[in-house]
C-alpha positions in Angstrom: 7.4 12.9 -29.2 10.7 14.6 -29.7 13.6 14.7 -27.9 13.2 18.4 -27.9 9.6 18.8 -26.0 10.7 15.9 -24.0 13.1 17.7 -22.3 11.0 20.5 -21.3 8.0 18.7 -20.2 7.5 17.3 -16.7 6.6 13.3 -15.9 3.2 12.6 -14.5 3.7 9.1 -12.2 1.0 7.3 -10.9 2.6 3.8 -10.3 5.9 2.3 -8.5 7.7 6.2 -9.9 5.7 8.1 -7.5 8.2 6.1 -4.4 11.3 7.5 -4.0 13.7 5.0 -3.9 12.4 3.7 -6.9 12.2 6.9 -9.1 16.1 7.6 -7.7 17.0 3.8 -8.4 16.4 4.8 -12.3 17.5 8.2 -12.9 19.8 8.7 -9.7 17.8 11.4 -8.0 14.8 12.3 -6.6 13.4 15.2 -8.9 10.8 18.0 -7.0 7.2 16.9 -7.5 4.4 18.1 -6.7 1.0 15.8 -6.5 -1.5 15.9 -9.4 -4.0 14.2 -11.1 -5.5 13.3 -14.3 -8.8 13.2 -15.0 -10.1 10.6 -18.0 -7.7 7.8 -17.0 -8.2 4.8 -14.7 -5.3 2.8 -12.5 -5.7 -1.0 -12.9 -3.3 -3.4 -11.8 -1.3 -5.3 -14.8 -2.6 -9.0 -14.4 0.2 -11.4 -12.2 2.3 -7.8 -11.7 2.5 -5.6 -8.6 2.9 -2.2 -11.2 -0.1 -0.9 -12.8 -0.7 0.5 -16.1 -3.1 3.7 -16.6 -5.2 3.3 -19.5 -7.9 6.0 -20.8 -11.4 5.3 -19.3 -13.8 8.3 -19.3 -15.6 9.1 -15.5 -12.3 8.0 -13.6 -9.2 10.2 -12.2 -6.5 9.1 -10.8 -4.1 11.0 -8.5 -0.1 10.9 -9.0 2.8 13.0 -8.9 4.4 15.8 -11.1 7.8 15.4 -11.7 9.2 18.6 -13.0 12.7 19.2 -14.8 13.4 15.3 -16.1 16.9 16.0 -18.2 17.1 14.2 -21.6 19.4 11.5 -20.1 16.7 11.0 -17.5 13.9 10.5 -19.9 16.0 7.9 -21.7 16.5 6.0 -18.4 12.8 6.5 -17.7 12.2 5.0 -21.2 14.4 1.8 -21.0 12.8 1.2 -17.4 9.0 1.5 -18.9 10.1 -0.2 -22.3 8.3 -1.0 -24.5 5.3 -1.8 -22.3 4.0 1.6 -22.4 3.8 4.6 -24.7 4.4 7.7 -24.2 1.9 10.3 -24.3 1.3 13.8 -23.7 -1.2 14.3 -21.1 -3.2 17.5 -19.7 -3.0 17.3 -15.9 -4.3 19.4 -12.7 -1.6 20.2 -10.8 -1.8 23.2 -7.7 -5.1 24.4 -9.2 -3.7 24.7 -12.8 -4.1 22.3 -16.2 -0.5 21.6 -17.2 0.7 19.6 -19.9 3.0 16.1 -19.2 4.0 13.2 -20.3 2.8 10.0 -18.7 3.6 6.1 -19.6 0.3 5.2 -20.2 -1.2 1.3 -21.8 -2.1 1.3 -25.4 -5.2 0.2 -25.8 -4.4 -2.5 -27.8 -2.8 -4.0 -24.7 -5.4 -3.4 -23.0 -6.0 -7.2 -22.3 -2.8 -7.3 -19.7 -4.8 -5.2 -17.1 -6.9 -6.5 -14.5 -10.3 -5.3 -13.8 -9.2 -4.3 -10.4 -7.7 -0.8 -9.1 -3.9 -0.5 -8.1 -3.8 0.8 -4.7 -0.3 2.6 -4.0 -0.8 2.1 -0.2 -1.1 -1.7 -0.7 1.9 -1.5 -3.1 3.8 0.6 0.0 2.8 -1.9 2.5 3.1 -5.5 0.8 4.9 -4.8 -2.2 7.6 -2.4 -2.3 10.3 -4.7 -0.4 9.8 -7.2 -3.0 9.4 -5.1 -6.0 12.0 -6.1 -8.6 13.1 -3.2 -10.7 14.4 -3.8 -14.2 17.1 -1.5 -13.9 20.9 -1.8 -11.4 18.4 -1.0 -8.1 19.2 0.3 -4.7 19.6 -2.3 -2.3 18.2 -0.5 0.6 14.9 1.8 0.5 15.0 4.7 1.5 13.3 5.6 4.9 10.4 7.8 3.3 9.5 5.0 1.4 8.6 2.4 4.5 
């Protein structure tokens, strides 16, 4: 992926990015979004981890959000938080009716092995998890209200 498309391509997030304190912990904002989903791909939970990793499984979807104008700076941030964990890909996502191209952090599948067989629920995350959640990054110390 070059720097180039990167810049001009919007984030699809279907883990701990979707909440907002946590996607304006890493890049120091809240971008717009608007909810999406990708068809092809499956949630799971990363085995002993409260994130999840989406990995490509055909007759699954998963629903997320579209973050649109990332800045370069902002996708390096995005990068160093992910690390080497993930890759990212470009992805085709629906998104207010329309296929649009992202990029998303997705499992290689020769990680495959880290992922539990069981389905990362966002509402469990928001409800157990997201107090707790240690991000790898300098994080906010308080969460925002939207986020509770």
């Amino acid at each position: 992926m070059t720097d180039k498309s990167r810049r001009v391509m919007p984030l699809f997030a279907y883990g701990t990015l979707m909440f907002p304190a946590i996607i304006k912990s890493v890049i120091g904002r809240i971008p717009h979004c608007r909810p999406a989903v990708i068809e092809g791909y499956r949630r799971l939970e990363v085995a002993g981890e409260s994130f999840p990793g989406l990995i490509k499984e055909n007759d699954h979807k998963v629903g997320g959000l579209l973050y649109l104008e990332i800045s370069e700076d902002e996708w390096e941030r995005l990068t160093a938080f992910e690390d080497d964990f993930y890759e990212l890909v470009e992805v085709t996502v629906l998104c207010s009716g329309a296929d649009m191209l992202a990029l998303a952090y997705v499992v290689p599948p020769s990680r495959k092995s880290v992922l539990s067989e069981k389905t990362w629920n966002p509402e469990f995350f928001r409800a157990n998890q997201l107090l707790h959640f240690s991000i790898r990054q300098p994080a906010v110390d308080r969460l925002e209200e939207e986020d509770r």
